[in-house]
C-alpha positions as CSV (number, residue, x, y, z in Angstrom):
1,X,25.2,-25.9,-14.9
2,X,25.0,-28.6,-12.1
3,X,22.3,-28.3,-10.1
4,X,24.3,-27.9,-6.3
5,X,22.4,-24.7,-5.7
6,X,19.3,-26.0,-6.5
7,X,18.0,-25.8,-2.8
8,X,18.8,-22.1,-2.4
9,X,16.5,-19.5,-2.9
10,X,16.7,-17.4,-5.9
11,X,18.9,-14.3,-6.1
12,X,18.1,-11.0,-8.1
13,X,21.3,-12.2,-10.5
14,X,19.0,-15.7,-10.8
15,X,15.7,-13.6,-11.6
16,X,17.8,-11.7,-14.2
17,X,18.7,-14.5,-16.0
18,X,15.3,-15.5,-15.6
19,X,13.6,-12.9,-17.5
20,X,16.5,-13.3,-20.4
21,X,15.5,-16.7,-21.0
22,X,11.7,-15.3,-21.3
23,X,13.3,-12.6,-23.6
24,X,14.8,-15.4,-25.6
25,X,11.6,-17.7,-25.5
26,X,13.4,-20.6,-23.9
27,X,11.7,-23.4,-22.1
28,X,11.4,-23.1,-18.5
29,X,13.4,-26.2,-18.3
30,X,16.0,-24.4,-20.7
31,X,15.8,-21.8,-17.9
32,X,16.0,-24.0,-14.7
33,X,19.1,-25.8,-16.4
34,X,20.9,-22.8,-17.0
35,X,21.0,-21.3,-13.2
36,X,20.7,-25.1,-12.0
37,X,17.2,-25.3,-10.2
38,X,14.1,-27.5,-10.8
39,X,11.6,-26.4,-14.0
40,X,8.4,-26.5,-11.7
41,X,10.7,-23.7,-9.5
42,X,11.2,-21.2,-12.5
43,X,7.2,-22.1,-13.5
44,X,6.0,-21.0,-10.2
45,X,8.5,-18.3,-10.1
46,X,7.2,-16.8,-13.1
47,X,3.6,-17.5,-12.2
48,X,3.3,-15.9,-9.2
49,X,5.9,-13.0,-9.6
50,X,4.2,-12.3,-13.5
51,X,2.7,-8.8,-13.7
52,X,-0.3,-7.7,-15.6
53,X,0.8,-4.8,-17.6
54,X,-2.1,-4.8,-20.0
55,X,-5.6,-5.6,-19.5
56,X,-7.8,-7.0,-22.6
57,X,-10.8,-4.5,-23.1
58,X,-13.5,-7.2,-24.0
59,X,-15.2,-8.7,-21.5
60,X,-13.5,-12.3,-22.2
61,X,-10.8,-13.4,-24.4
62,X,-12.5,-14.0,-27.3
63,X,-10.5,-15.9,-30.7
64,X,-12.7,-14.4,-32.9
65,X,-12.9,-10.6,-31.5
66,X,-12.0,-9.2,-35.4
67,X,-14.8,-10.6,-37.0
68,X,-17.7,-10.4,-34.4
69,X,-21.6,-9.4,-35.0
70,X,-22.2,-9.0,-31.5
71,X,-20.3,-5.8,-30.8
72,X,-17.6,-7.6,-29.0
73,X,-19.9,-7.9,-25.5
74,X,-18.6,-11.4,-24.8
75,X,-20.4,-13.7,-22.6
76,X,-19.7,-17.6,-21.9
77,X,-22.6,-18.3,-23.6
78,X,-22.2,-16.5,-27.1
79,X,-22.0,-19.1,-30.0
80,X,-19.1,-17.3,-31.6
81,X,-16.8,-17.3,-28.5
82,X,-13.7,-19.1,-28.8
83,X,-11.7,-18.9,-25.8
84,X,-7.8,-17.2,-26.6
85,X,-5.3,-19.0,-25.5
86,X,-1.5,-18.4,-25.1
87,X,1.0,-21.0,-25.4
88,X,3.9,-18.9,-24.5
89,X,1.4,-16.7,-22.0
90,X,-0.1,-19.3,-20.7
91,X,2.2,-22.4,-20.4
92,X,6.0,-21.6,-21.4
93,X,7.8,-19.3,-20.4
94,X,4.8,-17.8,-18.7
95,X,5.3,-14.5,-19.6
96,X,4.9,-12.1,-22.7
97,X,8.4,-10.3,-22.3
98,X,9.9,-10.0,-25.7
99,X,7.0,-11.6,-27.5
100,X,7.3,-10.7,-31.5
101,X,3.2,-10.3,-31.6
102,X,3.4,-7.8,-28.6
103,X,2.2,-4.9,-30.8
104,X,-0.6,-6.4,-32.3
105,X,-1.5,-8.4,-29.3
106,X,-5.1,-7.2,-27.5
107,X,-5.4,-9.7,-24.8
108,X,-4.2,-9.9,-21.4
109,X,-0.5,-9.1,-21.2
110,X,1.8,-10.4,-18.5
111,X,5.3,-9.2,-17.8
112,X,8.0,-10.7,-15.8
113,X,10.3,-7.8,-13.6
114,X,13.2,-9.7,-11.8
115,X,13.5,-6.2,-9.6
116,X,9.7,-6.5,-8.8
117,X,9.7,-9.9,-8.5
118,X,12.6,-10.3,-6.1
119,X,10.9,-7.6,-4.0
120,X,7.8,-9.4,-3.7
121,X,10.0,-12.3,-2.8
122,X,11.4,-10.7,-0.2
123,X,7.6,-9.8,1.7
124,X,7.2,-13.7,2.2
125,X,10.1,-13.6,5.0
126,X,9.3,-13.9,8.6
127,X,9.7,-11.0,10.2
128,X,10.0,-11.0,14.0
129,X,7.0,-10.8,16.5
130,X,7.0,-9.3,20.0
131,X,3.9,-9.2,22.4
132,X,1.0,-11.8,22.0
133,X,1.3,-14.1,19.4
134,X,-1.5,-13.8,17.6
135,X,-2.3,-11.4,14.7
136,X,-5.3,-9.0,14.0
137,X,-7.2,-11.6,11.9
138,X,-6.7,-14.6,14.5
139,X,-7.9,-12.5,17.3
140,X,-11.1,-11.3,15.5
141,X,-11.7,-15.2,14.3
142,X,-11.6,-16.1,18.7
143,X,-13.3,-13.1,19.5
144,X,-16.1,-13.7,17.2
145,X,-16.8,-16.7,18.9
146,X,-16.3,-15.9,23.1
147,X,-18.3,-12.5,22.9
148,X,-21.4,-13.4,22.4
149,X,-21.2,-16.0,25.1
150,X,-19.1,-14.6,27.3
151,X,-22.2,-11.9,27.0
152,X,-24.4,-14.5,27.7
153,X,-22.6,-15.5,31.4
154,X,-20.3,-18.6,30.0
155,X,-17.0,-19.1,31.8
156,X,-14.2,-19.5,29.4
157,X,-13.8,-22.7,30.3
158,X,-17.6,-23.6,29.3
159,X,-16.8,-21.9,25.6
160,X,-13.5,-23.9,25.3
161,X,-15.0,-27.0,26.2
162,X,-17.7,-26.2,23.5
163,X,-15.4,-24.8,21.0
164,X,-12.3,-27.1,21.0
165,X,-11.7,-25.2,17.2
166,X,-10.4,-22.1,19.3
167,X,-7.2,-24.5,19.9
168,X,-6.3,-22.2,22.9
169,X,-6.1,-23.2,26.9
170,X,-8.2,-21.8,29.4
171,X,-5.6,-19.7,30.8
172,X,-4.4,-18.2,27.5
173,X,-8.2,-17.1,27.1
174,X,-8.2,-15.2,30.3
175,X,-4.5,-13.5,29.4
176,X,-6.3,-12.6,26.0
177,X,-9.1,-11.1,28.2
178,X,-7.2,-9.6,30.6
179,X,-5.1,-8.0,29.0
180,X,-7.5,-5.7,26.5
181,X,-6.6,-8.2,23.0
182,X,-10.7,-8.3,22.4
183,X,-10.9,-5.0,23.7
184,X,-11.1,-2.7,20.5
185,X,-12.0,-5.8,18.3
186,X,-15.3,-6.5,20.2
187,X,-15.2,-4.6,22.9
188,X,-14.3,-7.5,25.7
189,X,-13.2,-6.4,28.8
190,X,-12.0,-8.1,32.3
191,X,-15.8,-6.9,33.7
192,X,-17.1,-9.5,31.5
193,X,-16.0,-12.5,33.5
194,X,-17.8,-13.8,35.8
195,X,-14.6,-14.2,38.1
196,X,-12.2,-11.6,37.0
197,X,-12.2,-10.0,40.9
198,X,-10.8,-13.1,41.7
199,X,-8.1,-13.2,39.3
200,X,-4.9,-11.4,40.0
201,X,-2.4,-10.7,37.3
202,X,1.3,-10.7,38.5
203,X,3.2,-7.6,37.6
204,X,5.1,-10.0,35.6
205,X,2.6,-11.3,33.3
206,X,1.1,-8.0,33.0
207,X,4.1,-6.0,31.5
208,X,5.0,-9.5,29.5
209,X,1.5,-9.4,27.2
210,X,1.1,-6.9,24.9
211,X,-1.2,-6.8,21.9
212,X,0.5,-6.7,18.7
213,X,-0.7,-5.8,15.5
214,X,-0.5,-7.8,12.1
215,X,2.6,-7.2,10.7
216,X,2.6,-8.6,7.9
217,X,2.5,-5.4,5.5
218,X,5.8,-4.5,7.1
219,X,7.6,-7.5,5.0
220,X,9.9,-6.8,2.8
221,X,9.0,-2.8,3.4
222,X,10.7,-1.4,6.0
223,X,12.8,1.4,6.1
224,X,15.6,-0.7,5.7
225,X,14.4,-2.4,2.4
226,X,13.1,1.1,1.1
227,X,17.0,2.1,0.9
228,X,18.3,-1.2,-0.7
229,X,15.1,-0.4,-3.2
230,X,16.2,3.2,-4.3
231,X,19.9,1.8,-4.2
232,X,18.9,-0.4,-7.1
233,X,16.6,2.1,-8.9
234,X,18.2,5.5,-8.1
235,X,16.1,7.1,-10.7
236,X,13.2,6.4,-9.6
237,X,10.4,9.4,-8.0
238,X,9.9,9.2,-4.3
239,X,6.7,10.3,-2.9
240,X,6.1,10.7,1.1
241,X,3.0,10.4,2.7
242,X,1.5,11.2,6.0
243,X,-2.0,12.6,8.2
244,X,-2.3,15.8,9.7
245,X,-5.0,16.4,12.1
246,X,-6.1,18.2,15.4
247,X,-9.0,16.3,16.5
248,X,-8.8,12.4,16.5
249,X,-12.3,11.7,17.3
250,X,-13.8,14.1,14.5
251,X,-11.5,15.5,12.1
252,X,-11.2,16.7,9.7
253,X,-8.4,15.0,8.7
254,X,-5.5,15.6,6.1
255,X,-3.6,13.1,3.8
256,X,-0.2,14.6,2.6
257,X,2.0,13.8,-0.4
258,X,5.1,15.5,-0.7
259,X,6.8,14.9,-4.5
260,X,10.1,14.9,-3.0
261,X,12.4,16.0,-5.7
262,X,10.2,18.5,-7.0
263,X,9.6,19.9,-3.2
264,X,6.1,20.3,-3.4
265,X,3.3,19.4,-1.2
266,X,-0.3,17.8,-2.4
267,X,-3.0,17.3,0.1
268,X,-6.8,15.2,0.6
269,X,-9.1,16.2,3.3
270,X,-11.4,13.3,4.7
271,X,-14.1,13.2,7.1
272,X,-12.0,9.6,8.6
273,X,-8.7,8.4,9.4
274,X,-8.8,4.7,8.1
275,X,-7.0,2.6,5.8
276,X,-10.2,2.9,3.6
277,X,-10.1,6.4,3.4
278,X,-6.0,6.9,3.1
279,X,-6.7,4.3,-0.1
280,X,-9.4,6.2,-1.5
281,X,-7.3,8.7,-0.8
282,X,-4.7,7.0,-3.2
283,X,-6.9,6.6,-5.7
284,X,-8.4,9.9,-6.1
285,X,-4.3,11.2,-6.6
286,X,-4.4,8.6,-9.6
287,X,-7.6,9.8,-10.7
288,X,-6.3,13.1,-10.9
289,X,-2.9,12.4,-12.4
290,X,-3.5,9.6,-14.6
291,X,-2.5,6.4,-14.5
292,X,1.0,7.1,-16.6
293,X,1.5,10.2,-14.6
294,X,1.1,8.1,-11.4
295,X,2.9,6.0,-11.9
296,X,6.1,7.9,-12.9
297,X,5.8,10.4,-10.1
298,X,4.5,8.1,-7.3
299,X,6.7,5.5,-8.4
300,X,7.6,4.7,-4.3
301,X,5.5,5.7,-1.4
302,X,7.3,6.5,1.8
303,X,5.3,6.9,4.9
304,X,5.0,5.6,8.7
305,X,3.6,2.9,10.5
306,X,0.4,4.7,11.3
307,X,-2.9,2.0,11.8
308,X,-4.5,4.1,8.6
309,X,-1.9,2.9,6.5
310,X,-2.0,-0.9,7.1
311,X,-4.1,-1.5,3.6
312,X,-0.6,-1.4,2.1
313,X,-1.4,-4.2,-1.2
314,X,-5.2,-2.1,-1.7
315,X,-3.0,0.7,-1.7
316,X,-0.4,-1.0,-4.4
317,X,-2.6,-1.9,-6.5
318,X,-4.7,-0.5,-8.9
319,X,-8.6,-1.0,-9.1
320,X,-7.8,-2.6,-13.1
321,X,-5.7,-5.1,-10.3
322,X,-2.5,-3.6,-11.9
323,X,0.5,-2.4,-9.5
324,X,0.8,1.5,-9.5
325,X,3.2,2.4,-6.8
326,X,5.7,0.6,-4.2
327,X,4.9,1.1,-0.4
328,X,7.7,1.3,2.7
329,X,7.5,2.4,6.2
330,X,9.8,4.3,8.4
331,X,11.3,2.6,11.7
332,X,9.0,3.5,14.8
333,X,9.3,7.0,16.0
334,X,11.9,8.3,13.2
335,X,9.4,10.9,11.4
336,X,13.1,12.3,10.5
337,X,13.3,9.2,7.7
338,X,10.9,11.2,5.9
339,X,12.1,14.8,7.2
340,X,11.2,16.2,3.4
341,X,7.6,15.9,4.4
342,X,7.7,16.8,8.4
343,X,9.5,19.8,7.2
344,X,6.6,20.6,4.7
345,X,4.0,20.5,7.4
346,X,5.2,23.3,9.6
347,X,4.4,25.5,6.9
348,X,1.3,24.0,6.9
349,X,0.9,24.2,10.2
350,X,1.5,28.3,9.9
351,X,-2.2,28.3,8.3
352,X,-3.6,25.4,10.9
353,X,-2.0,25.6,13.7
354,X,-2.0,22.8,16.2
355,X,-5.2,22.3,19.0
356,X,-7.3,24.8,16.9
357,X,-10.6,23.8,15.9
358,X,-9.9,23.6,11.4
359,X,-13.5,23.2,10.6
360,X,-14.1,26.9,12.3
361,X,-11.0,28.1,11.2
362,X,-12.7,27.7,7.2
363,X,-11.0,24.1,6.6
364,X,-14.4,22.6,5.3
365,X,-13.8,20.9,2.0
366,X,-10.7,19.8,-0.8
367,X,-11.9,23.6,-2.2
368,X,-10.4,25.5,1.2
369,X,-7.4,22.8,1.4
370,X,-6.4,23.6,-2.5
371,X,-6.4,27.2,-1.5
372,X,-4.1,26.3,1.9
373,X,-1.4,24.1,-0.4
374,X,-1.4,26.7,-3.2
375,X,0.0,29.4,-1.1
376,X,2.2,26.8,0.9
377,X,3.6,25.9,-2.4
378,X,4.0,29.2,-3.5
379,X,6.3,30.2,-1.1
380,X,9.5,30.8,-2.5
381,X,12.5,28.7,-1.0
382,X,16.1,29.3,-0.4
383,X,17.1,25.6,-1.4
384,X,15.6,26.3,-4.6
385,X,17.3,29.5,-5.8
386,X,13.9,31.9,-4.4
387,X,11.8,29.8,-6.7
388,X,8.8,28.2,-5.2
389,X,7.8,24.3,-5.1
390,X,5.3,25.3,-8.3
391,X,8.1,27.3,-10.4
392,X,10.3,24.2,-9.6
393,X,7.3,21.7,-11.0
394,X,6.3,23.8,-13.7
395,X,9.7,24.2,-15.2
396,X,10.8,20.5,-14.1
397,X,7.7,18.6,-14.3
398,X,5.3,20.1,-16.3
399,X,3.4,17.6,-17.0
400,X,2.3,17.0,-13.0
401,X,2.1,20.4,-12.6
402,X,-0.4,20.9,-14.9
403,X,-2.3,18.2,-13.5
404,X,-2.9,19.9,-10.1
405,X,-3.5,22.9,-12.0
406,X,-6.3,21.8,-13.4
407,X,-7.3,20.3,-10.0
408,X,-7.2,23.8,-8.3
409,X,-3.7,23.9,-7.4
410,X,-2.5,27.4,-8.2
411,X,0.3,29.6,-8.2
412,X,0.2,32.6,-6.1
413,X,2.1,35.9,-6.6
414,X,5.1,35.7,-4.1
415,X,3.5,39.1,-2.2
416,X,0.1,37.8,-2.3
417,X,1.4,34.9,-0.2
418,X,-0.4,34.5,3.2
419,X,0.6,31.8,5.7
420,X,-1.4,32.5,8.5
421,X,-5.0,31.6,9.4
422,X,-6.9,34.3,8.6
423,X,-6.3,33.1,5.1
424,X,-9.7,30.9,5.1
425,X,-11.4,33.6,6.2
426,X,-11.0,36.0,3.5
């Protein structure tokens, strides 16, 4: 094939033929002639788009693993280590996909997914910006720098002229300032200049600045991109995620997962609403399911574009650095994308209802929320023939229901069913 398309980015049919030719074990230059692009495009499309799929268990990859004295607790420094190494890992095609010694293989296994891969392609596109330009990170870098002066009585124009790194103008420092971008990062405000009485914003420029948050998780996982996703992989399990809450500023607060096609709701209760805790969060559910289990019934993640779920690639990946699930976001203010869920939580909301105080009402620990979701999930449901969310999972999906089983997820007898308060305080 003549190389007239070798300019254009590559297409999912592209990546396809890709991952034949790393089937086959062709040459990456075998590869690039056969969909017409250059061999140092295919190499660093396979490098960076690669998966690890299976981790070696020693601590290095040793040659001579069969036949060592020291109980396979490899270091550097070992006089029997002999570093592994891959040719058709390592150098071409790059990846391990259809590899005759994958079976007997124990070392670091990488696998090429022209699905995954053109996903991941897909979260390097731009996507458009609105209100200050300048992202979370940038900000924080600036506003490390002016607050402690600025504390310290300096004018703007004195920290720019000291700071020429900052790369901004004096009057783009006081729009930052006046309109509140330092303000949650570091806590600057317009009563820290020396002159801001004597500064007037026009009605203008005020409505024209608005902070605006990094974006950048967004790529490639918007709502839109979550339907092309499940257009291409119709099989695949769809779980949606929120927080419930009653009380921002101490809690507690309640991560939900709804396994969509089973109907059932999951829930973890945390003393926070960060990204740190709605990824610990994450993990505990893979903790408690298994890795294989996770990954089949948590396959995609659906959720909104709340600030505690910004940690979207910690929340991808795996502590063993392996991906585990697929994250997407609804468009702003359409809870209805993920209705499935909403709908889940006003039967939640039966047992904690809205502006009560949950910690009085009994809703101390994961023990007391376990109880709450049982009898949600017990509920029996017209959709599903009278059968509850639990008779669904137990007959459909045995193996995740018997995973929450054994996490205190229990079936309740359909009269013994209570969905109202009082139920933590029996």
């Amino acid at each position: 094939m003549s190389q007239t398309n070798s300019f254009s980015h590559l297409t999912l049919e592209e990546r396809r033929i890709i991952l034949t030719g790393i089937t086959n074990d062709s040459s990456k230059t075998a590869i690039a002639k056969t969909i017409g692009k250059d061999k140092s495009t295919i190499g660093k499309e396979i490098r960076l788009h690669r998966t690890l799929t299976h981790k070696c268990k020693m601590p290095l990859e040793c040659n001579n693993y069969r036949r060592c004295v020291y109980g396979r607790q490899c270091t550097p420094d070992c006089p029997e280590y002999s570093p592994f190494k891959c040719s058709r890992r390592d150098r071409s095609p790059g990846a391990c996909n259809g590899c005759s010694n994958w079976s007997k293989c124990r070392f670091d296994k990488y696998q090429y997914c022209p699905e995954d891969a053109h996903m991941d392609y897909r979260t390097t596109l731009v996507d458009s910006r609105e209100g200050v330009n300048l992202t979370v990170q940038e900000a924080k870098a600036i506003a490390d720098v002016v607050a402690p002066l600025l504390k310290q009585g300096q004018s703007p124009y004195h920290i720019l002229a000291a700071h020429p790194e900052l790369n901004i103008s004096e009057k783009t420092l006081y729009n930052y300032i006046e309109n509140d971008v330092f303000h949650e990062i570091a806590g600057i405000t317009v009563m820290d200049l020396r002159r801001q009485v004597s500064r007037k914003i026009s009605k203008k420029k005020s409505k024209g600045y608005k902070k605006r948050a990094d974006r950048k998780h967004l790529q490639g996982r918007t709502y839109k991109d979550f339907r092309e996703y499940i257009s291409e992989n119709p099989d695949v399990f769809v779980t949606q995620m929120d927080t419930v809450y009653n009380d921002e500023t101490r809690g507690p607060f309640i991560q939900t997962f709804k396994f969509v096609p089973a109907g059932l709701l999951f829930a973890i209760i945390h003393d926070s609403k960060t990204s740190g805790s709605m990824k610990k969060g994450i993990d505990l559910l893979e903790s408690i399911l298994g890795t294989e289990i996770f990954r089949k019934y948590v396959h995609v993640l659906l959720t909104d574009r709340g600030s505690e779920f910004t940690a979207t690639d910690a929340m991808e990946i795996s502590p063993d650095g392996t991906r585990r699930t697929r994250m997407f976001y609804c468009d702003p203010m359409q809870s209805g994308q993920k209705g499935s869920l909403e709908n889940k939580h006003i039967e939640l909301r039966y047992i904690l209802p809205k502006e009560t105080d949950l910690r009085a009402l009994g809703l101390t620990d994961q023990n007391a929320l376990n109880l709450v979701i049982s009898h949600v999930d017990s509920a029996p449901v017209e959709k599903l023939g009278g059968k509850s969310p639990l008779d669904l999972t137990e007959f459909m999906y045995h193996d995740l229901y018997e995973k929450l089983e054994a996490y205190g997820i229990h079936k309740i007898e359909k009269d013994k069913v209570i969905l109202k308060p009082y139920l933590l305080k029996k």
